[in-house]
C-alpha positions, -999 to 999 in steps of 0.1 A, spaced: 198 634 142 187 605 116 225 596 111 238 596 146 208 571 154 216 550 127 256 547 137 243 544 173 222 511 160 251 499 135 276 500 165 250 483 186 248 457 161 284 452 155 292 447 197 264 424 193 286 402 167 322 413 176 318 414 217 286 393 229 255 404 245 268 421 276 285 446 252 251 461 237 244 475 276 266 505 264 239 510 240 207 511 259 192 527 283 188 512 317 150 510 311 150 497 280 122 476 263 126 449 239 96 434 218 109 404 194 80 395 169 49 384 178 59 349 169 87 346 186 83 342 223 46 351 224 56 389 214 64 388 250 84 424 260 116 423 285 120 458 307 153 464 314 189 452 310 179 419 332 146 414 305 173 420 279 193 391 297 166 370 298 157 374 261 187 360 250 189 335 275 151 325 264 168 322 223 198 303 236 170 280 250 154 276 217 184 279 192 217 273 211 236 299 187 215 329 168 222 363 153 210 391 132 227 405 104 220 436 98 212 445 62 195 477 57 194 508 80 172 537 69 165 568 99 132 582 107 143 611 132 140 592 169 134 558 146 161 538 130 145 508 113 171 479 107 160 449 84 178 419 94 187 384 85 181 360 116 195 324 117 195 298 142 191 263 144 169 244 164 183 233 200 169 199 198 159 191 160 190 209 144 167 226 119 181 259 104 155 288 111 162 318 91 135 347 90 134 387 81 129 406 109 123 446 107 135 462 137 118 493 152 146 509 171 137 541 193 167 564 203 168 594 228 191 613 242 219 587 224 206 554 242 181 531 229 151 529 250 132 507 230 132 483 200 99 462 181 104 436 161 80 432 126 82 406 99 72 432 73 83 467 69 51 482 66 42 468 96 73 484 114 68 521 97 29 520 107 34 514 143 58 541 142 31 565 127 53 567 95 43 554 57 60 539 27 
């Protein structure tokens, strides 16, 4: 089950970059939640497709353009755990903002129903119950 999760992520990911945002809705489930990092956006989690919307609309704010590139996927049965690169540049000061982020990713029944985002991995494998 480990390797369809990760494809299911790794296609997420790539309609994310090749298609846009409304394209990941294939992805997850209608009652999805997304929780970016606790310093982004006041850890703040978005229910749903909408909160998903409003997530990205809330980056576009901030950054005008963003991504995550993907560069590590490793499967923990219902967990895939993606370490990304994220860039942006600041809407009004131009700065480039680049971080790691470790994302949490939690599949069932082939839909994503939930995703956490960590700045460390150990972070992201303890809140899944799981150790280095």
């Amino acid at each position: 089950m480990s390797e369809e999760n990760i494809e299911l992520v790794r296609r997420g990911y790539e309609a994310l970059r090749d298609s846009g945002e409304e394209a990941v809705f294939e992805f997850l489930h209608p009652d999805f939640d997304l929780t970016p990092v606790e310093e982004q956006l006041d850890g703040e989690t978005f229910h749903g497709h909408d909160g998903v919307r409003r997530f990205f609309q809330m980056l576009r704010e901030a950054f005008g353009d963003f991504g995550w590139e993907p560069q590590e996927f490793e499967g923990f049965g219902d967990h895939v755990l993606v370490a990304t690169r994220f860039t942006a540049e600041g809407r009004g000061s131009g700065a480039p903002v680049e971080a790691r982020i470790y994302n949490l990713w939690t599949i069932r029944r082939g839909k994503a129903v939930r995703v956490h985002g960590y700045l460390s991995r150990s972070d992201a494998l303890e809140a899944a119950g799981l150790s280095e």
